[in-house]
Residue, then its C-alpha position, 0 to 999 in steps of 0.5 A: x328749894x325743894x327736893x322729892x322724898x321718893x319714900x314719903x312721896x311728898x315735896x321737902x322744903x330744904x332752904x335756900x339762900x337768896x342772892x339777888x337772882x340766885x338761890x344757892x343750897x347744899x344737898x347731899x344726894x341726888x333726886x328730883x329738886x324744884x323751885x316753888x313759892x309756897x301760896x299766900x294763906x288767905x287771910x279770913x274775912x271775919x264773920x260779924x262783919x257782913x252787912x256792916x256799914x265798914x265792911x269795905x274798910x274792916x275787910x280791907x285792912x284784914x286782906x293787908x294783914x294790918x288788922x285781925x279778928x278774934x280766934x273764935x272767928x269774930x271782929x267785933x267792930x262795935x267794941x272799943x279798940x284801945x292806944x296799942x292796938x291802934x298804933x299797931x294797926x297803923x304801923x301795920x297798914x302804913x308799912x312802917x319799917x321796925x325803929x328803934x323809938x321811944x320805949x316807955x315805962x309802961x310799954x317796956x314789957x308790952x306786947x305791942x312794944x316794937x309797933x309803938x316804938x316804931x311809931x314814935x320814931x316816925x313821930x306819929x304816936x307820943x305819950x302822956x308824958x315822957x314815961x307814960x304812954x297808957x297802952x291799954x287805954x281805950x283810944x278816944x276819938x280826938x287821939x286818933x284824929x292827931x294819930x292819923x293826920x301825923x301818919x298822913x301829913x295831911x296839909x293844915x286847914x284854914x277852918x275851924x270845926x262847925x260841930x256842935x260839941x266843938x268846944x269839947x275838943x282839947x286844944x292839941x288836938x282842934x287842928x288834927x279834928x279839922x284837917x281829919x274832918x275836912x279831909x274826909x277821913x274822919x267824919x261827925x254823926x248825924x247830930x253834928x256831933x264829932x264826940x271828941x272824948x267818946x271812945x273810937x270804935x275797931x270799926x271807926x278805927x278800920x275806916x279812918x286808916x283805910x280812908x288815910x291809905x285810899 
């Protein structure tokens, strides 16, 4: 609710609270009131983003708000996006309501605790162990694989992987890398390598969770 301030010449914003159709407040005099809904802040699309191979998915993910940009105007999609930042965005992009899940020794102080929590409560996210989760840690390609088929709950694959460095994927991760990969969520490299121990970048990152969303 808003009221004309006749001496400012300008709309005051002064509250109201919302009970299903109804919006109830308290005023003290009266003048001109309205109801207005303050417009959405676009969201900018980063600026070293044009003409990159994951436009698409990097823009998508920022117009949902899941994923931002740094304050000097960039993305950065090439650079390495670490375990907190991923979950966050997959908290983020998913929806997932706030939870209270698993606070970790090393997450207790961190400033995506309530995103990682969240996402162990809906068991997509778990740690080195039961105290260490490595929140800063850069994320390698076969953690997202196993993040992203948790959030999606994709359907097991009766396949194995046909990549030439597949004995490099570690066993708790093989089925996440195939369900991922045959999919079409996550893809190889056009060596037939899928570089399960590579660092993932914020551009594979923002591909994967827009495929998974779509």
């Amino acid at each position: 609710v808003y009221y004309y301030d006749e001496t400012a010449a300008k709309w005051l914003d002064i509250g109201g609270a919302i009970s299903g159709s109804t919006i109830t407040v308290q005023v003290d005099h009266f003048t001109k009131f309205a109801l207005m809904a303050a417009e959405k802040e676009q969201q900018q699309v980063p600026k070293d983003i044009a003409g990159h191979w994951a436009y698409n998915s990097i823009n998508e993910l920022v117009s949902l708000g899941a994923i931002a940009g740094y304050p000097d105007g960039s993305f950065r999609p090439d650079s390495s996006i670490t375990r907190a930042e991923f979950a966050t965005v997959l908290a983020k992009a998913f929806k997932m309501e706030p939870r209270n899940g698993k606070v970790f020794s090393d997450t207790a102080g961190h400033w995506a605790r309530d995103y990682i929590a969240t996402a162990a409560a809906n068991g997509i996210v778990s740690g080195y162990d039961d105290n260490a989760f490595g929140p800063d840690d850069l994320i390698t390609r076969e953690q997202m694989a196993v993040m992203i088929v948790k959030a999606t709950g994709l359907t097991p694959v009766e396949e194995e992987t046909t990549f030439s460095d597949s004995s490099h994927i570690a066993d708790w991760a093989r089925e996440a890398v195939v369900r991922a990969t045959r999919n079409g969520i996550m893809s190889g490299y056009p060596d037939n390598t899928v570089r399960p121990l590579s660092n993932a970048t914020k551009a594979e990152a923002a591909t994967v969770i827009a495929k998974a969303l779509n």
